[in-house]
C-alpha positions as CSV (number, residue, x, y, z in Angstrom):
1,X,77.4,23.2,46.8
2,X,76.6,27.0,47.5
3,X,76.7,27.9,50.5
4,X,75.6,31.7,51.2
5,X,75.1,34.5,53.8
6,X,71.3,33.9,54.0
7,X,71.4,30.3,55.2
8,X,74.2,30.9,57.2
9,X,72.3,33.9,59.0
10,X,69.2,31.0,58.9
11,X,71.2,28.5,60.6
12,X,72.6,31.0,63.6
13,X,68.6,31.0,64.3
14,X,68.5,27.7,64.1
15,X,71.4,27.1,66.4
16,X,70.2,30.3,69.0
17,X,67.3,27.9,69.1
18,X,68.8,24.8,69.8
19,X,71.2,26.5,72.8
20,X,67.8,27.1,74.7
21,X,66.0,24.1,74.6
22,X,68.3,21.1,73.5
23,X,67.0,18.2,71.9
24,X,64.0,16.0,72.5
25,X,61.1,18.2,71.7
26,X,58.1,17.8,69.1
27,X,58.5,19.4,66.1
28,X,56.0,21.7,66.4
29,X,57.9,23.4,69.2
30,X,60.9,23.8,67.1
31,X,59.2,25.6,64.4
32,X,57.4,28.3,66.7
33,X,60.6,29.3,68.6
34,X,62.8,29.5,65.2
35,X,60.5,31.4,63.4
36,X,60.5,33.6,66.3
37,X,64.3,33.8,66.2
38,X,63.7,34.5,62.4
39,X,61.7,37.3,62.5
40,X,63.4,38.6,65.3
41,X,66.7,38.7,62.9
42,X,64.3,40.4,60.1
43,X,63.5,37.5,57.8
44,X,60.2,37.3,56.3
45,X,58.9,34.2,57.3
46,X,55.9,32.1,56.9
47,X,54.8,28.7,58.6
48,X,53.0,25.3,56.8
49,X,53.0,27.2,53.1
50,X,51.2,24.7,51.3
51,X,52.3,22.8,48.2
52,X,50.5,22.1,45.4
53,X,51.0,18.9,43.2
54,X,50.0,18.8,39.9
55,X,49.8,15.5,37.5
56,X,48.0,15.7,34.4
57,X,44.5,16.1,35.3
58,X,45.1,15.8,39.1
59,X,45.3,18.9,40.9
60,X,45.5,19.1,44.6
61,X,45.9,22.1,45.9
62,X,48.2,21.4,49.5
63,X,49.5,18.0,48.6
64,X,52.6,18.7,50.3
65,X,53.4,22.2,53.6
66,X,56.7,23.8,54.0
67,X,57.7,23.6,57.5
68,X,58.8,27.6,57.5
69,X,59.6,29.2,53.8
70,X,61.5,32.3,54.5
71,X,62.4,35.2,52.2
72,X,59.9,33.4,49.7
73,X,63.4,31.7,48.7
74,X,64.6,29.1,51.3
75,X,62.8,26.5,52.3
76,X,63.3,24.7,56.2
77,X,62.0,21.4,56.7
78,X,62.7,20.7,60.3
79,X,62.9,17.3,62.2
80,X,63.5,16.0,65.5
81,X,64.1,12.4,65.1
82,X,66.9,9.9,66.2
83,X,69.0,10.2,62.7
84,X,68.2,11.8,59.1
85,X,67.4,9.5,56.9
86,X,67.6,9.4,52.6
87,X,63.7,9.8,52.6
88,X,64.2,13.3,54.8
89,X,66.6,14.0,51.9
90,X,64.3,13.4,49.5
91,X,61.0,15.1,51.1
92,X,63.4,18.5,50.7
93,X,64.0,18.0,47.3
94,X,60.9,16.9,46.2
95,X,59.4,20.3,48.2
96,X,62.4,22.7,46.5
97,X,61.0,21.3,43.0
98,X,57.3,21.4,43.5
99,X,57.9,25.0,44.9
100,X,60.4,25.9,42.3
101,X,62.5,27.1,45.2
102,X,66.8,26.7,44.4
103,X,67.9,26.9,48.5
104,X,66.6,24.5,51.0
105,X,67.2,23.3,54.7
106,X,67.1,20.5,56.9
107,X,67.0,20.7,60.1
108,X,67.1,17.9,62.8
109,X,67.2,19.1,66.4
110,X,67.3,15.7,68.1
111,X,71.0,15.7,68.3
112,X,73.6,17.1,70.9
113,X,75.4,19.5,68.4
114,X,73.0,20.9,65.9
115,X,75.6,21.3,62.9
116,X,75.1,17.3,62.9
117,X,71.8,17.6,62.6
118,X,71.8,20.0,59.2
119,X,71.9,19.6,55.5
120,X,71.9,22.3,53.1
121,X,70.4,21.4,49.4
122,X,71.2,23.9,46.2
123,X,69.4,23.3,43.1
């Protein structure tokens, strides 16, 4: 698997973030303070990017949001649940591909040590 600078530099966020407020908070609070810590470092970053889903004559225009897409290349799909499951896995994936995006990130907080709680994904 490739592993580069960029999500490396996007993990040290991550991790910044997790030092400050530990584990056990919604989501939502997760993704405000690391794209903070994002743009702070110089990424360009941008919050719910919708996804659209296309199947023959179906069209719908956000089937799916990015939790934070940054650089336009690497997609973060944070959690904060008890364990990562296969279907976590798989909501990344299914994102990268419907995005046409190679790099992406998961990212579960609810753990003690956040290098647990991560999985990096190269298509």
């Amino acid at each position: 698997m490739e592993f580069d600078n960029e999500t490396g530099l996007i993990i040290g966020c991550a991790i910044e973030v997790h030092k400050q407020l530990g584990p056990g908070m919604l989501e939502s609070a997760y993704e405000a303070c690391l794209s903070y810590e994002l743009r702070q470092a110089g990424f360009d970053v941008k919050q719910q990017v919708p996804i659209p889903v296309v199947y023959k004559d179906v069209h719908l225009d956000c089937g799916y949001r990015i939790d934070i897409l940054v650089n336009n290349r690497v997609i973060i799909e944070l959690k904060s649940v008890e364990f990562l499951d296969k279907v976590h896995e798989a909501q990344v994936l299914t994102y990268m591909k419907f995005a046409h995006k190679r790099k992406g990130l998961l990212i579960n907080f609810n753990v003690n040590i956040l290098k647990n709680g991560i999985k990096r994904f190269v298509m």
